[in-house]
N, C-alpha and C positions, 0 to 999 in steps of 0.2 A: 956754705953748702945748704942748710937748715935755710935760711933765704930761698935758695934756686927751691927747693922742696915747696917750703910754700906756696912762691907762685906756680908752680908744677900744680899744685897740689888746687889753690886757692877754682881757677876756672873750673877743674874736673868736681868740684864738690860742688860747683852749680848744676851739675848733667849727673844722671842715675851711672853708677858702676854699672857695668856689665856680668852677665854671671860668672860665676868663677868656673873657670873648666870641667867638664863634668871627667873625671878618673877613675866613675867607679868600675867600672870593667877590669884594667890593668892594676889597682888597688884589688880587687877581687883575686885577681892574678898572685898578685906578689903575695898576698896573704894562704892563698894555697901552698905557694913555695914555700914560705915562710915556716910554716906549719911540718914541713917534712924536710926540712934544712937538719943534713950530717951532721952538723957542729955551729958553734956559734960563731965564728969568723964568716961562714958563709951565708946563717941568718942578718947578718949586720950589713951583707951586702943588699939583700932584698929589706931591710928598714933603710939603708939608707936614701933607697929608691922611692922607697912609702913618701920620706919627708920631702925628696925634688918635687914630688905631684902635690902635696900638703902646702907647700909653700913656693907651688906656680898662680903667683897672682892671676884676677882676673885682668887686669892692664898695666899697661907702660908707666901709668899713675900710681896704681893700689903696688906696683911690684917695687917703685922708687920707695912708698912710705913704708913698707912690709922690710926691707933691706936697710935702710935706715934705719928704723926701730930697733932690727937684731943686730945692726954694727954698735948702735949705742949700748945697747943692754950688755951685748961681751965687751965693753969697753967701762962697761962701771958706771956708766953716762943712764940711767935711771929715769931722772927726769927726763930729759934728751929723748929716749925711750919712748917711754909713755905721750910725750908729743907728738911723736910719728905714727904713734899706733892707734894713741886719741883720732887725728886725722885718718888712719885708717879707717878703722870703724865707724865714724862719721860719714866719712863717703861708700863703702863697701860691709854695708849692715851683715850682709850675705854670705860673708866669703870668713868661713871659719878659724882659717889663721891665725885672721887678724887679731882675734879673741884670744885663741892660743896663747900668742905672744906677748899679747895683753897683759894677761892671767900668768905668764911666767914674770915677767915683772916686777907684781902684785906680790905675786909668791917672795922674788927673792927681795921684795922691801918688806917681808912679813906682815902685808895687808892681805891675810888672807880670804876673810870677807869677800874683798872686792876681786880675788882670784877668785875664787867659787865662781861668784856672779857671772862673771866671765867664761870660765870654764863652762859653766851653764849651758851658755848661749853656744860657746863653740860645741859643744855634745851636740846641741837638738838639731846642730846644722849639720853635723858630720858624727855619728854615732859608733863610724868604725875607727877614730881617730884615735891609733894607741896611745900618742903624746898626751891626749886631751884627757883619755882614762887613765893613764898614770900621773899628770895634772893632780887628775883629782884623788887619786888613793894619796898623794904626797899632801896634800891640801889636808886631806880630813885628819890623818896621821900629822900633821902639824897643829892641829885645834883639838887633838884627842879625839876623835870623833873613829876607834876602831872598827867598827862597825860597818859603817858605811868607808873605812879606807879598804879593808878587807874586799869588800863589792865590786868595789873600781878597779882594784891591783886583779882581783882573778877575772873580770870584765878583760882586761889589757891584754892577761897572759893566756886568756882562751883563742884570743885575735893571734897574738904573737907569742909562743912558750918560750922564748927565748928572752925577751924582754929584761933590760937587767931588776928592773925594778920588782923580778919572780920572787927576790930572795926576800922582798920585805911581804910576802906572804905569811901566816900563821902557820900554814903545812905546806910548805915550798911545793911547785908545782914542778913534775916530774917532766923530764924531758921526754920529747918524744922517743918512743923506742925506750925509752926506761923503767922503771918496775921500783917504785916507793917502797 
């Protein structure tokens, strides 16, 4: 399969990716929802909708190596990983996932360095990306860095109050319609 990818892979990385879908309208959307969501089972349904649009590749190319990537990564396959994702982001500089996924990676081999760096890139591309800000509060809170993980966790839960990663805040952030 890693074969077929490559040559999949190997022509399109001579030709420019295309842009990656532009979502922010409906991403604008679901974040409004999001925001005044009853309960959490039914914020989970407007995140789960955030991540379809976050990881609709820009093509038939970037979506094979972006799928690949995250079969390997929840299979333990690491390296494997990071091959498809390398090849992503090689060919599709633009397209913020890639980075993402990259950077989750990074994370769970405890290179968090090179998550950051990643995460980096996936912010400046996509700044409303919850994954990508709670990325990085998990990131800085893994290298001590409370401070700046503090910044990221309430960046994430202002986007989405639901977010589970609310609890690793300092003064957990109140649900909507709630009184701290």
């Amino acid at each position: 399969m890693l074969a077929l990818l490559c040559c999949l892979a190997q022509p399109a990385l001579a030709q420019t990716c295309p842009a990656a879908p532009d979502h922010e309208a409906a991403l604008g959307a679901l974040f409004d929802q999001v925001r005044v969501a009853e309960n959490e089972r039914a914020a989970e349904a407007y995140s789960q909708q955030m991540w379809a649009l976050w990881t609709d590749a820009p093509d038939v190319t970037a979506q094979a190596l972006l799928d690949r990537g995250m079969e390997k990564r929840a299979g333990f396959d690491f390296l494997g990983a990071l091959e498809a994702l390398d090849a992503l982001v090689a060919y599709c500089p633009d397209y913020a996932e890639g980075w993402n996924q990259r950077a989750f990676v990074h994370y769970l081999r405890q290179d968090f360095p090179s998550a950051l760096d990643d995460l980096a890139q996936a912010r400046d591309l996509s700044p409303r990306h919850v994954g990508v800000l709670t990325g990085l509060g998990l990131t800085y809170l893994a290298l001590g860095q409370e401070a700046q993980a503090q910044d990221a966790l309430a960046a994430a839960v202002e986007l989405n109050p639901w977010v589970k990663e609310r609890a690793l805040l300092r003064a957990p952030a109140s649900k909507p319609g709630e009184d701290l």
